[in-house]
PDB file of the backbone (N, CA, C, O) and the ligand in Angstrom, with CONECT records:
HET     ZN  A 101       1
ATOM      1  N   UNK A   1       0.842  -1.215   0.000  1.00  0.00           N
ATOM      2  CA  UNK A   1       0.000   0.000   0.000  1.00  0.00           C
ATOM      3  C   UNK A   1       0.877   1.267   0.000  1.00  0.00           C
ATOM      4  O   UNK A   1       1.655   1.618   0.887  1.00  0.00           O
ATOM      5  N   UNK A   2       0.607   1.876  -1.149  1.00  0.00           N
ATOM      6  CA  UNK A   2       1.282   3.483  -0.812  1.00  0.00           C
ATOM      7  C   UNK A   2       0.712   4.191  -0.161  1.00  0.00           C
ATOM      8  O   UNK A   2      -0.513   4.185  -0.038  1.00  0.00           O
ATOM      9  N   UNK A   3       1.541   5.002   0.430  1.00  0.00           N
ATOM     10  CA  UNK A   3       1.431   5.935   1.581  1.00  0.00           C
ATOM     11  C   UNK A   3       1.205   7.380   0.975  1.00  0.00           C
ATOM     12  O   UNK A   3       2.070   8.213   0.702  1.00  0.00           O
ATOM     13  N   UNK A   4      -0.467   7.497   0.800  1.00  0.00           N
ATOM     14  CA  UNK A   4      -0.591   8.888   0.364  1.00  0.00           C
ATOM     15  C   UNK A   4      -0.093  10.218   0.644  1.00  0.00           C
ATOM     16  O   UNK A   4      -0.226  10.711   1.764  1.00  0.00           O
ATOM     17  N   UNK A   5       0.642  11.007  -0.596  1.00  0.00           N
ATOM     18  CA  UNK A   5       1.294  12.505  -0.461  1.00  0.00           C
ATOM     19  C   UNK A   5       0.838  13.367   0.239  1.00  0.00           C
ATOM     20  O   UNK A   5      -0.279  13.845   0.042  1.00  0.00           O
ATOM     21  N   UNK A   6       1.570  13.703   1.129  1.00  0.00           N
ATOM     22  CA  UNK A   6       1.345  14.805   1.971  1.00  0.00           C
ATOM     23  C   UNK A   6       1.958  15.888   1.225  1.00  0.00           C
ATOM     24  O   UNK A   6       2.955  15.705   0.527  1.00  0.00           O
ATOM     25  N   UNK A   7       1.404  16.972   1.351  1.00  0.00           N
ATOM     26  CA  UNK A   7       1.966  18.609   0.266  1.00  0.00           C
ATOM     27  C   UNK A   7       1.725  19.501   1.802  1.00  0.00           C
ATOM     28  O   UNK A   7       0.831  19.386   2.641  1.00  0.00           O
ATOM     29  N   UNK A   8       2.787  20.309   1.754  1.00  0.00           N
ATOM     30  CA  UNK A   8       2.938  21.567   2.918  1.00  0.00           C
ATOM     31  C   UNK A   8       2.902  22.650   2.099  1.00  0.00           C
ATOM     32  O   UNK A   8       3.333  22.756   0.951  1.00  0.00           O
ATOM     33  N   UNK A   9       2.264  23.571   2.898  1.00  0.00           N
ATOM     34  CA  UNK A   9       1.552  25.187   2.167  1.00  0.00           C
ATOM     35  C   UNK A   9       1.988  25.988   3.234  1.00  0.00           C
ATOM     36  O   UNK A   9       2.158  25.806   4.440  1.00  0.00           O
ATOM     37  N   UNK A  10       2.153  27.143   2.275  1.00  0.00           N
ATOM     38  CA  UNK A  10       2.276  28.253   3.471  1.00  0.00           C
ATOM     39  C   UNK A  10       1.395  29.324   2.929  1.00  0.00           C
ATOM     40  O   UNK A  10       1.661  29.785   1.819  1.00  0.00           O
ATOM     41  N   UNK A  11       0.431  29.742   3.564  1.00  0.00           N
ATOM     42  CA  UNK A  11      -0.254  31.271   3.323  1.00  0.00           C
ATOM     43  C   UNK A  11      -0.061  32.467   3.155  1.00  0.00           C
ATOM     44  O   UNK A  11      -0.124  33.190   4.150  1.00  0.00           O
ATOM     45  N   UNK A  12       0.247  33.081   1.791  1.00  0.00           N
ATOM     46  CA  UNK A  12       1.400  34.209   1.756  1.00  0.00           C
ATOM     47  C   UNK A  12       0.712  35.487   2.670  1.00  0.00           C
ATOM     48  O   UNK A  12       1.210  36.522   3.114  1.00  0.00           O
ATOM     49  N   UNK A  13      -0.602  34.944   2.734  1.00  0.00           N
ATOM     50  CA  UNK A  13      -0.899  36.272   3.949  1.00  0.00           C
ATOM     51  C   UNK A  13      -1.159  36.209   5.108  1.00  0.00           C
ATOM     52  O   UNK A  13      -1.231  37.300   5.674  1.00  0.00           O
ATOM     53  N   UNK A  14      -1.371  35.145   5.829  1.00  0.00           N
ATOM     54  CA  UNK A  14      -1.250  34.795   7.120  1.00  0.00           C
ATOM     55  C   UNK A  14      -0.321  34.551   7.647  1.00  0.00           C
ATOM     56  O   UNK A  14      -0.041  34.933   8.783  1.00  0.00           O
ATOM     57  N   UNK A  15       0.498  33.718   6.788  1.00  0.00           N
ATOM     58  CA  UNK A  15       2.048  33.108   7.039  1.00  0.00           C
ATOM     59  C   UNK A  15       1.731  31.320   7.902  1.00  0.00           C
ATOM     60  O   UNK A  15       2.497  30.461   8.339  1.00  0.00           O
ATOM     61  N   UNK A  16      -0.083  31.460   7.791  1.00  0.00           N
ATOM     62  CA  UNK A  16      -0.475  30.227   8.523  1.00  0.00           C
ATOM     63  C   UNK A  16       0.139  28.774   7.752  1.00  0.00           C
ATOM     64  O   UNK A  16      -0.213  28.559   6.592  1.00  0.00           O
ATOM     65  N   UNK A  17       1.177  27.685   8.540  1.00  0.00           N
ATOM     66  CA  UNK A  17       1.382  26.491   7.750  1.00  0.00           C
ATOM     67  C   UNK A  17       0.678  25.671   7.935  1.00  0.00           C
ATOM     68  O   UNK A  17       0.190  25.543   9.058  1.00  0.00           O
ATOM     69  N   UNK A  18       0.151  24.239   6.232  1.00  0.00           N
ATOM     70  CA  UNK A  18      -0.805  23.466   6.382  1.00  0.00           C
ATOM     71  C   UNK A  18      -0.168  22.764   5.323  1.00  0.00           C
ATOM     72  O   UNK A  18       0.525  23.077   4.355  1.00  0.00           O
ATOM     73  N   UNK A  19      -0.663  21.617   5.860  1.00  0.00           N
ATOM     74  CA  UNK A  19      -0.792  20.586   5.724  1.00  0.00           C
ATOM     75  C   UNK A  19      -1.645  19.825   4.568  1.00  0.00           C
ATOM     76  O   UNK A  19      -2.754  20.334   4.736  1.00  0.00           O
ATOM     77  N   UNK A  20      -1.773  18.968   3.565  1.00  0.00           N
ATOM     78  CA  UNK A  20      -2.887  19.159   2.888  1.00  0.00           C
ATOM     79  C   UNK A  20      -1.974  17.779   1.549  1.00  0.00           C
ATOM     80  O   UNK A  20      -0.825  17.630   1.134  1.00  0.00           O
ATOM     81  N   UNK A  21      -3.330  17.057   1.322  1.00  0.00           N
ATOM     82  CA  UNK A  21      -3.428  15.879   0.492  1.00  0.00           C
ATOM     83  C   UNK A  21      -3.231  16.708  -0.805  1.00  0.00           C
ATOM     84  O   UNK A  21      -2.485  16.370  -1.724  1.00  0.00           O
ATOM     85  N   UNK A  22      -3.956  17.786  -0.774  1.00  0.00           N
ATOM     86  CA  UNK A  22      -4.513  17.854  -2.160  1.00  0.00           C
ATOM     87  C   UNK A  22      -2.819  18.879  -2.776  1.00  0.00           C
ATOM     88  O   UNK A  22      -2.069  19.725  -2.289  1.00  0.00           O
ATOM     89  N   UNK A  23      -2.936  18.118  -4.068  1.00  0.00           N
ATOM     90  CA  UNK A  23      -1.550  18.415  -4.944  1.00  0.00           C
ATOM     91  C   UNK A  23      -1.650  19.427  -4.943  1.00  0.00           C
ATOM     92  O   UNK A  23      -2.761  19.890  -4.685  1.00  0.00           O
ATOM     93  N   UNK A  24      -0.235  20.558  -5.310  1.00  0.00           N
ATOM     94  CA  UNK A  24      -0.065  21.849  -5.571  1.00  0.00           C
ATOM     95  C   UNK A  24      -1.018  22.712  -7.088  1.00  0.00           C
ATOM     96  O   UNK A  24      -1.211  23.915  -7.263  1.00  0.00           O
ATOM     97  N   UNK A  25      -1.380  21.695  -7.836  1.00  0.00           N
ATOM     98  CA  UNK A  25      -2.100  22.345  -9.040  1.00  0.00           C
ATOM     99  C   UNK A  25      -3.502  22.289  -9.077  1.00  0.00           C
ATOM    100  O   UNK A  25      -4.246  22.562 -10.019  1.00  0.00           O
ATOM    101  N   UNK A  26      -3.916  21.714  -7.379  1.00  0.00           N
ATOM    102  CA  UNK A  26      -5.477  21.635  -7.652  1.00  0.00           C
ATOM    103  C   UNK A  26      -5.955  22.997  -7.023  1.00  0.00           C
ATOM    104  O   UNK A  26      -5.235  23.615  -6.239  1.00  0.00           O
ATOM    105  N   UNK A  27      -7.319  23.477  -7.436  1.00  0.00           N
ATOM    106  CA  UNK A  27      -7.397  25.158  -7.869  1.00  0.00           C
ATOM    107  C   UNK A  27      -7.509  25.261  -6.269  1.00  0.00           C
ATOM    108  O   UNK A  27      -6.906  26.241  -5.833  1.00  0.00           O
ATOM    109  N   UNK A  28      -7.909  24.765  -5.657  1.00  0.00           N
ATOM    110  CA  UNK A  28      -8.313  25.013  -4.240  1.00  0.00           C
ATOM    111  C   UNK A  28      -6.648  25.573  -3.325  1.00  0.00           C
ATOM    112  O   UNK A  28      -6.564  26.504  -2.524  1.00  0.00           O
ATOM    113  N   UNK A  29      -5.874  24.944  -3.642  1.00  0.00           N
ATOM    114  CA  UNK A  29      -4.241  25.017  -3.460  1.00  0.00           C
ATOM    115  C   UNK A  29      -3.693  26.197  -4.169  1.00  0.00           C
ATOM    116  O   UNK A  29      -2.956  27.058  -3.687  1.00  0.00           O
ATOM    117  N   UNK A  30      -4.202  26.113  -5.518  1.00  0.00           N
ATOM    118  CA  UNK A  30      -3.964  27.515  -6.211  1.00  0.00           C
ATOM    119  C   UNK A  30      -4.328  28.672  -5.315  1.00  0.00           C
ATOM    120  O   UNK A  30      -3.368  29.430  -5.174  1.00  0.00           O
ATOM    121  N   UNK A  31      -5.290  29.007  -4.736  1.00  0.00           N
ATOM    122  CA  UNK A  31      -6.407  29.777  -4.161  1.00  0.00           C
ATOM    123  C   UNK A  31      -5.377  30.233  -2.750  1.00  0.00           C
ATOM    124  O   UNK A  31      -5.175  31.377  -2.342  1.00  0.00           O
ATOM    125  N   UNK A  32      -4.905  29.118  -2.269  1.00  0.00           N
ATOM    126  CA  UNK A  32      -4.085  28.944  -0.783  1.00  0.00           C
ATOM    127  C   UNK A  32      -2.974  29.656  -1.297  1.00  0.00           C
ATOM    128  O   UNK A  32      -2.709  30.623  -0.583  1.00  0.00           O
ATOM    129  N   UNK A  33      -2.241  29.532  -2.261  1.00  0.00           N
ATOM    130  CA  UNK A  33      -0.955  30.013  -2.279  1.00  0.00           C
ATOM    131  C   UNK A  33      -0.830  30.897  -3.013  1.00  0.00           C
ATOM    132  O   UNK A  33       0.284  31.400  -3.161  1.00  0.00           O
ATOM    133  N   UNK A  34      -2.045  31.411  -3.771  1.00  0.00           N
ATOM    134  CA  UNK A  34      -1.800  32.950  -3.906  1.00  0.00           C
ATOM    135  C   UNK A  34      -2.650  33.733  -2.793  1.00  0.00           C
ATOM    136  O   UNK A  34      -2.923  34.926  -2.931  1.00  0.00           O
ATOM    137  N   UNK A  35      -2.884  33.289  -2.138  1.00  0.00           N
ATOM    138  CA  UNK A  35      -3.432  33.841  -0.917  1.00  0.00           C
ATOM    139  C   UNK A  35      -4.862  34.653  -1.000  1.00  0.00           C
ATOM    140  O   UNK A  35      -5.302  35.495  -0.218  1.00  0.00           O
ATOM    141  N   UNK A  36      -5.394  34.168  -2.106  1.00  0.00           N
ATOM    142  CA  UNK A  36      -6.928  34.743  -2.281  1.00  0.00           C
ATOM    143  C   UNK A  36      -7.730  34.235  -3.239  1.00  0.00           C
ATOM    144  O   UNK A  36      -7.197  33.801  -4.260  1.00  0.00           O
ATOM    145  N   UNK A  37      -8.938  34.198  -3.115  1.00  0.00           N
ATOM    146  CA  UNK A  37      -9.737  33.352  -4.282  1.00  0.00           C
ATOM    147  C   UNK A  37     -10.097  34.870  -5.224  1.00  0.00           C
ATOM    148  O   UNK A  37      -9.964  36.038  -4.859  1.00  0.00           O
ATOM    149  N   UNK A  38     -10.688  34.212  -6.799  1.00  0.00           N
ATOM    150  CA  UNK A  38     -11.109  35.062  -7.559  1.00  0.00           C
ATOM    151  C   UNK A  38     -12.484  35.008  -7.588  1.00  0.00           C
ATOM    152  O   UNK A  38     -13.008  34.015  -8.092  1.00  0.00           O
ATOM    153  N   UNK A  39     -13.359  36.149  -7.011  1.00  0.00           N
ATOM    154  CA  UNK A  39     -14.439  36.443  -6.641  1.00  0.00           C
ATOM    155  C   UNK A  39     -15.459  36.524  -8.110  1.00  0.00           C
ATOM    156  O   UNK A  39     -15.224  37.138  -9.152  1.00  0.00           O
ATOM    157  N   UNK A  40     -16.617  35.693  -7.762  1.00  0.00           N
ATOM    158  CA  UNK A  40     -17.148  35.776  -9.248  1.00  0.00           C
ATOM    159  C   UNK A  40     -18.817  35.604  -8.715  1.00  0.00           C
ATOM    160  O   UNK A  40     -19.284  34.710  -8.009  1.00  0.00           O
ATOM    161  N   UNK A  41     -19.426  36.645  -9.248  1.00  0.00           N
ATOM    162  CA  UNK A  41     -20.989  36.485  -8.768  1.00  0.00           C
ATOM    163  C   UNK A  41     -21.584  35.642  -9.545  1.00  0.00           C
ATOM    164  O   UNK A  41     -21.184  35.348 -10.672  1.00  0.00           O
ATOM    165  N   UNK A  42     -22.682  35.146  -8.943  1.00  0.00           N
ATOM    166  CA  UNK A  42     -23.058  34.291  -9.695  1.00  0.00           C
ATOM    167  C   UNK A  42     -25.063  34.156  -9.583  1.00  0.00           C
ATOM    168  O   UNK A  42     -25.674  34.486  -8.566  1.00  0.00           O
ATOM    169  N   UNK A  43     -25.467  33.836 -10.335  1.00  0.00           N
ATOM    170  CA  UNK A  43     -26.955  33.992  -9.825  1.00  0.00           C
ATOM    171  C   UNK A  43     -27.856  32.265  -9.949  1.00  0.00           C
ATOM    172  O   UNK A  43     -27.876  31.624 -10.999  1.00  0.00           O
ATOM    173  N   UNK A  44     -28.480  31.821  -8.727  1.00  0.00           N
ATOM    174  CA  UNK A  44     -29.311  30.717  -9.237  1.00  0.00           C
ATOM    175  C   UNK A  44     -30.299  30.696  -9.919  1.00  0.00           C
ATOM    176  O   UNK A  44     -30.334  31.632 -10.718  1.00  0.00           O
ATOM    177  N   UNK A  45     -31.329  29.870  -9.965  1.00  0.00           N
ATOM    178  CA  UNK A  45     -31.728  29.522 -10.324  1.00  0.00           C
ATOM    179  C   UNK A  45     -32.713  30.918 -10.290  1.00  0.00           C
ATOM    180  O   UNK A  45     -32.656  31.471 -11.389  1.00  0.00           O
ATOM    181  N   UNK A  46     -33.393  31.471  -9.555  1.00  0.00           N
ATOM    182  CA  UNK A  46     -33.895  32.636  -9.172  1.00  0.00           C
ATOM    183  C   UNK A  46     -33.983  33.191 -10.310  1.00  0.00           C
ATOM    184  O   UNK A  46     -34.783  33.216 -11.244  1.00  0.00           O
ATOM    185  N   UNK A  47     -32.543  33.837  -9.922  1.00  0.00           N
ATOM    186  CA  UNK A  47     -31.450  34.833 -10.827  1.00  0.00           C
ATOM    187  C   UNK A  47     -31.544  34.800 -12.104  1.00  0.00           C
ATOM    188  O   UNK A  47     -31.606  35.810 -12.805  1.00  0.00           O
ATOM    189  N   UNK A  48     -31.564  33.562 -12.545  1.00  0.00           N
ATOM    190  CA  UNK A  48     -31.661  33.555 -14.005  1.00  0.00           C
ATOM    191  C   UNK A  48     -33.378  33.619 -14.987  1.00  0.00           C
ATOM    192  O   UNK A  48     -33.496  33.404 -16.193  1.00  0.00           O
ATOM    193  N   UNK A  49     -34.268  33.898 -14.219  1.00  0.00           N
ATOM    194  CA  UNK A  49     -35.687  34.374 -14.328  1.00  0.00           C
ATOM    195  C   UNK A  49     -35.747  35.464 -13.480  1.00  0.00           C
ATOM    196  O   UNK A  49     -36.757  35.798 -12.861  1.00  0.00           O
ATOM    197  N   UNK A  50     -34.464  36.132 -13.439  1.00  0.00           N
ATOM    198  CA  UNK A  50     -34.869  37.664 -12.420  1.00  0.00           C
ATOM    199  C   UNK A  50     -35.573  38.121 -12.705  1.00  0.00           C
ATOM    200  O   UNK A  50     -36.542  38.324 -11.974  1.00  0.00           O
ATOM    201  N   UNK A  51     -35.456  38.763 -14.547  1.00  0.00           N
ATOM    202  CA  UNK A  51     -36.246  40.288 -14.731  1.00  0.00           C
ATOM    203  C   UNK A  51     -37.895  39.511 -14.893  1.00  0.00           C
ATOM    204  O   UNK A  51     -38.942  40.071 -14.569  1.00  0.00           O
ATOM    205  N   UNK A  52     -37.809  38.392 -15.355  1.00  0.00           N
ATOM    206  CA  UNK A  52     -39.909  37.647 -15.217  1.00  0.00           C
ATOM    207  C   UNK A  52     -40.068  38.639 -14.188  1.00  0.00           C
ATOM    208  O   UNK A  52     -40.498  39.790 -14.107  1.00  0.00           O
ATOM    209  N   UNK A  53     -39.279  37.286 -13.011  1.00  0.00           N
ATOM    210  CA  UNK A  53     -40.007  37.620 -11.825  1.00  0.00           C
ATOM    211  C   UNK A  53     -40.003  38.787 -11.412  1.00  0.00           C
ATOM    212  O   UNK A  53     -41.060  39.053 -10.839  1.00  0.00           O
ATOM    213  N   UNK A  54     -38.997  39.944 -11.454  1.00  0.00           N
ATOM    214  CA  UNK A  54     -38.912  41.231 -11.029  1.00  0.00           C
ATOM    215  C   UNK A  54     -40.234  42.382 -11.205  1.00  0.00           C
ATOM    216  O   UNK A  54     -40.566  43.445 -10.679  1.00  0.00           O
ATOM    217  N   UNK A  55     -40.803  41.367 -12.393  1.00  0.00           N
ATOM    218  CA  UNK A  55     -42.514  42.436 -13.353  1.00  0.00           C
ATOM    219  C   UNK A  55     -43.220  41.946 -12.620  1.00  0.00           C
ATOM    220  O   UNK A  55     -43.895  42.724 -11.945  1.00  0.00           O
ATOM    221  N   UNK A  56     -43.440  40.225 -12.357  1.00  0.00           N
ATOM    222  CA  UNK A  56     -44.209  39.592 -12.358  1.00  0.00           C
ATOM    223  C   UNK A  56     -44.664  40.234 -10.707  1.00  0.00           C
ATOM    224  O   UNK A  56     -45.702  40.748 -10.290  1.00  0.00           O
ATOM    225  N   UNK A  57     -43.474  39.948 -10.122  1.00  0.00           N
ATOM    226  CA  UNK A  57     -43.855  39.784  -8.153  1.00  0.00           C
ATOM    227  C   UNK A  57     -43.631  41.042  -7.872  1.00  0.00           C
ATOM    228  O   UNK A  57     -43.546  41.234  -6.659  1.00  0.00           O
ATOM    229  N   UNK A  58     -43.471  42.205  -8.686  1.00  0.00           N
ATOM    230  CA  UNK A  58     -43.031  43.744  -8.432  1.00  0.00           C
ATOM    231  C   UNK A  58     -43.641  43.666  -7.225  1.00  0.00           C
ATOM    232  O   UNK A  58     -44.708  43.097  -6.997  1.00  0.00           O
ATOM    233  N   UNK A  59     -42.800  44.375  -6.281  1.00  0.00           N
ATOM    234  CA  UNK A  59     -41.385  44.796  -5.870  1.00  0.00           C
ATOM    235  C   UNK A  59     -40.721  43.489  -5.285  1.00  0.00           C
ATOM    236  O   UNK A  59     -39.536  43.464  -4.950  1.00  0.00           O
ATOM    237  N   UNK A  60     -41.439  42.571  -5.202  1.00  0.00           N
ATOM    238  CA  UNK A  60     -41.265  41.591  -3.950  1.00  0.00           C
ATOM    239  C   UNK A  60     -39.718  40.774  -5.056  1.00  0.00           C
ATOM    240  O   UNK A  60     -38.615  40.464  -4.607  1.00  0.00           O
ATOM    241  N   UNK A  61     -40.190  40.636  -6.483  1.00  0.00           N
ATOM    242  CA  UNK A  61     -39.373  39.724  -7.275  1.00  0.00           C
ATOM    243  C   UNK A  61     -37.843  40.163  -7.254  1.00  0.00           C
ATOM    244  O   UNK A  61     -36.892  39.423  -7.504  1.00  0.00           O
ATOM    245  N   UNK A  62     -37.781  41.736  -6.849  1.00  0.00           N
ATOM    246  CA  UNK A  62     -36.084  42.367  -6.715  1.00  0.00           C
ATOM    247  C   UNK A  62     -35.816  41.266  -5.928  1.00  0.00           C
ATOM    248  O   UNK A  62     -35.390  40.223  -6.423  1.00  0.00           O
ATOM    249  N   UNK A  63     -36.117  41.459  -4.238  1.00  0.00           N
ATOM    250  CA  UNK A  63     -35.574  40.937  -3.468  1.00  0.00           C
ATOM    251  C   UNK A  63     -35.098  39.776  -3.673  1.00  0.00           C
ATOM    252  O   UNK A  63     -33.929  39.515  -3.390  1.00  0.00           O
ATOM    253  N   UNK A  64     -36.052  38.761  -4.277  1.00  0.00           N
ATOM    254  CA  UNK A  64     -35.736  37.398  -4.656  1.00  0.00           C
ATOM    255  C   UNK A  64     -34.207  37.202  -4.986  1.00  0.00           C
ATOM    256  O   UNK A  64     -33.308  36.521  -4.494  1.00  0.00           O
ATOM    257  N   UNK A  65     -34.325  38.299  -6.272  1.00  0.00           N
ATOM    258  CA  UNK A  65     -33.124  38.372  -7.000  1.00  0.00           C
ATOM    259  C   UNK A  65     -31.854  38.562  -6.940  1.00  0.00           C
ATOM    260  O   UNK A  65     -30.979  38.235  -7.742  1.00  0.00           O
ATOM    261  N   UNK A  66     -31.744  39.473  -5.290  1.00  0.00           N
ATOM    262  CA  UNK A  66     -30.766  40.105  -4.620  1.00  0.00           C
ATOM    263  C   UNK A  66     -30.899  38.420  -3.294  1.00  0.00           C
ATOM    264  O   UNK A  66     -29.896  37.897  -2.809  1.00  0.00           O
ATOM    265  N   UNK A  67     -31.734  38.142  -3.133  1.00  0.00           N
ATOM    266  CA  UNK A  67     -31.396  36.741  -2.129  1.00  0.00           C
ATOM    267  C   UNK A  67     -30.801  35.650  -2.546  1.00  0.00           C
ATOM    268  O   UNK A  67     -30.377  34.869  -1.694  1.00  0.00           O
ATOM    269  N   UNK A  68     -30.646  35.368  -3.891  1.00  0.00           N
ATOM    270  CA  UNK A  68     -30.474  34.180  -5.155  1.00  0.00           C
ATOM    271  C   UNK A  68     -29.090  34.468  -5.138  1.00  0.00           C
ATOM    272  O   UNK A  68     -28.246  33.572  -5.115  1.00  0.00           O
ATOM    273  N   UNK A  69     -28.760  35.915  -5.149  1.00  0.00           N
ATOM    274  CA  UNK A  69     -26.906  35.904  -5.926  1.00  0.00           C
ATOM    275  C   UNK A  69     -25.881  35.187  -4.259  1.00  0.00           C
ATOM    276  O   UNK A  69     -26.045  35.096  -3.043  1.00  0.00           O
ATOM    277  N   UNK A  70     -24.939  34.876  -5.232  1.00  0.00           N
ATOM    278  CA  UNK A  70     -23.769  34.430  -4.214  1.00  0.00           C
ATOM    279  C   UNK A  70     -22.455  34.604  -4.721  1.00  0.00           C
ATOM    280  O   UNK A  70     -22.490  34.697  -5.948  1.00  0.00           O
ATOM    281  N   UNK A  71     -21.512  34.670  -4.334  1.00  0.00           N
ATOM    282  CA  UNK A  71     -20.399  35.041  -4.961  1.00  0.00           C
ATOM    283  C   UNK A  71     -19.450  33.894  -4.735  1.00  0.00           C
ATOM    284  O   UNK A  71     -18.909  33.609  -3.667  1.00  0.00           O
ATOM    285  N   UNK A  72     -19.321  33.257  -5.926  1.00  0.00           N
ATOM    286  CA  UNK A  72     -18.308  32.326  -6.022  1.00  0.00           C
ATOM    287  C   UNK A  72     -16.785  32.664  -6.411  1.00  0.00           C
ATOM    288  O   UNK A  72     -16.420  33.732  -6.903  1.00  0.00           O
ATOM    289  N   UNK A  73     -15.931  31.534  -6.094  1.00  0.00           N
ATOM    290  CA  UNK A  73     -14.652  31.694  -6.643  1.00  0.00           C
ATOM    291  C   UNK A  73     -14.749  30.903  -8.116  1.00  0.00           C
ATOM    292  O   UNK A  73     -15.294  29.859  -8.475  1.00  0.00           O
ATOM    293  N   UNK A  74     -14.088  31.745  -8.669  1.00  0.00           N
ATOM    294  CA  UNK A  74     -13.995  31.210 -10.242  1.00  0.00           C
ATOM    295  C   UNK A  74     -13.129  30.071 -10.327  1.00  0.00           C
ATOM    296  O   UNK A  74     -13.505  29.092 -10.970  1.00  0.00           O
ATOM    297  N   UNK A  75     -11.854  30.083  -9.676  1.00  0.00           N
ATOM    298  CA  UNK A  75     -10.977  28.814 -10.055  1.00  0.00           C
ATOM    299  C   UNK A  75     -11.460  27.935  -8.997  1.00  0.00           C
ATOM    300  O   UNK A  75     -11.878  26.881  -9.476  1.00  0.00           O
ATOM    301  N   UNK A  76     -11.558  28.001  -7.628  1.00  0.00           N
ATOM    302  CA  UNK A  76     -11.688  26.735  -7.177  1.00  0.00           C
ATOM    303  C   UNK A  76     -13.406  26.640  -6.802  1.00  0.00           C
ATOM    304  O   UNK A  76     -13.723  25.454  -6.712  1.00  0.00           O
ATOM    305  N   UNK A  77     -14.266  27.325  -6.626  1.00  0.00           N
ATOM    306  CA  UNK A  77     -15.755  26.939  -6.783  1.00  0.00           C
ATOM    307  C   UNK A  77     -16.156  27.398  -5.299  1.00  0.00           C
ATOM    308  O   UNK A  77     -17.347  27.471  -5.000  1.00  0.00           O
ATOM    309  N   UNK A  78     -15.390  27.632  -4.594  1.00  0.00           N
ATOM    310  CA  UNK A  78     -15.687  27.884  -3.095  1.00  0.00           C
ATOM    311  C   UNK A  78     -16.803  29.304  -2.784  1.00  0.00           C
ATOM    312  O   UNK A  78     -16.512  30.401  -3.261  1.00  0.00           O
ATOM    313  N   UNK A  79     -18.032  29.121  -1.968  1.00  0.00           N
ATOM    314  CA  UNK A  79     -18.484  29.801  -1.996  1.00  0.00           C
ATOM    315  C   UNK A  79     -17.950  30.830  -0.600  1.00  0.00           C
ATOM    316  O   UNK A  79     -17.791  30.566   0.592  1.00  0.00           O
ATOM    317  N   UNK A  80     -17.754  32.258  -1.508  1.00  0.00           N
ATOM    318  CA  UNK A  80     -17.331  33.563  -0.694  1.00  0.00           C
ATOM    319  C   UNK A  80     -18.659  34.048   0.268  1.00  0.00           C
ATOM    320  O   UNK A  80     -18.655  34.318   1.469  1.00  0.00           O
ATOM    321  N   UNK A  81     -19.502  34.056  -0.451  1.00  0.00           N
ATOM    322  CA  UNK A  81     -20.409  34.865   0.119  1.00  0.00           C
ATOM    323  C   UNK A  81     -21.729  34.342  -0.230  1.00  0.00           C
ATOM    324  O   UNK A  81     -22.080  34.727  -1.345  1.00  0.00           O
ATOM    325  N   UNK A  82     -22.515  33.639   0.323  1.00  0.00           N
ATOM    326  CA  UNK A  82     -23.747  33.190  -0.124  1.00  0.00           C
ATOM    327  C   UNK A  82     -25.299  33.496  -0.283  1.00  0.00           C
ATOM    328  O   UNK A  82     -26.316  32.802  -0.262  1.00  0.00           O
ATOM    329  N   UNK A  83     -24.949  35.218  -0.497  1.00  0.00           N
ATOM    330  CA  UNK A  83     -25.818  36.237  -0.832  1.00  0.00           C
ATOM    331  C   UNK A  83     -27.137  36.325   0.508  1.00  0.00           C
ATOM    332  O   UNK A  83     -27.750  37.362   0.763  1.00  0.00           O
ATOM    333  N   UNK A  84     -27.306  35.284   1.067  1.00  0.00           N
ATOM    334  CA  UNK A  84     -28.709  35.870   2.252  1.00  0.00           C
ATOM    335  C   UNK A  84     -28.058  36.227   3.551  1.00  0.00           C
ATOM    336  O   UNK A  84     -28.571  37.072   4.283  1.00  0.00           O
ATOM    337  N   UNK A  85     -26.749  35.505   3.918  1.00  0.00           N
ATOM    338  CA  UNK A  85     -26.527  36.440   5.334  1.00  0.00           C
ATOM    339  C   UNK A  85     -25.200  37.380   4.829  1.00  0.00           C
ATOM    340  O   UNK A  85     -24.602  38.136   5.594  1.00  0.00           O
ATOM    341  N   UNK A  86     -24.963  37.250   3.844  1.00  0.00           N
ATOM    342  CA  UNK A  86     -24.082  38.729   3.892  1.00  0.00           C
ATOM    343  C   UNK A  86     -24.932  39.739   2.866  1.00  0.00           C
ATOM    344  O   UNK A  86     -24.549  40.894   2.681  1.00  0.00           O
TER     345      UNK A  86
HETATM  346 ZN    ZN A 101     -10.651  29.907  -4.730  1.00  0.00          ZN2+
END
C-alpha cells in the first residue's frame, strides 16, 4: 500500500502552515498560495428568471433576486459569500 502525499503550504498572507493531500495544481491550493480566491458572482436559479419575476412579483421579485446571488470563486468553486446572510 502506498502511503498517500502529503503537500505543505504556506499562506502568503497569514504566514499560517498546512498541511494538505490535495496536490499543488489543484485550484483550491492555487487559491491557498496565492493567498486569495477570484471572486465571481453568480446567480441561481432565481437569478436567471430575475427580470420575469422582477414584473411579475413587483417589488417583492427584486428581493428574490438580490437573495439568489452568491459570490463564487472562479478557479476553485468555493463559496465567498452566499448572498442571504451577507
Ligand atoms: Zn478559490
Amino acid at each position: 500500500m502506498p502511503q498517500p502525499r502529503v503537500y505543505h503550504y504556506q499562506n502568503p498572507v497569514t504566514g499560517e502552515h498546512l498541511a494538505s493531500l490535495l496536490p499543488p495544481d489543484h485550484p483550491e491550493m492555487l487559491c491557498l498560495q496565492q493567498g486569495g480566491h477570484i471572486p465571481q458572482s453568480k446567480f441561481g436559479i432565481l437569478g436567471k428568471s430575475c427580470v420575469l419575476a422582477a414584473i411579475i412579483w413587483f417589488p417583492l421579485g427584486i428581493g428574490l433576486c438580490l437573495l439568489d446571488r452568491r459570490v463564487q470563486c472562479k478557479r476553485c468553486g468555493v463559496v465567498i459569500d452566499d448572498g442571504i446572510c451577507g
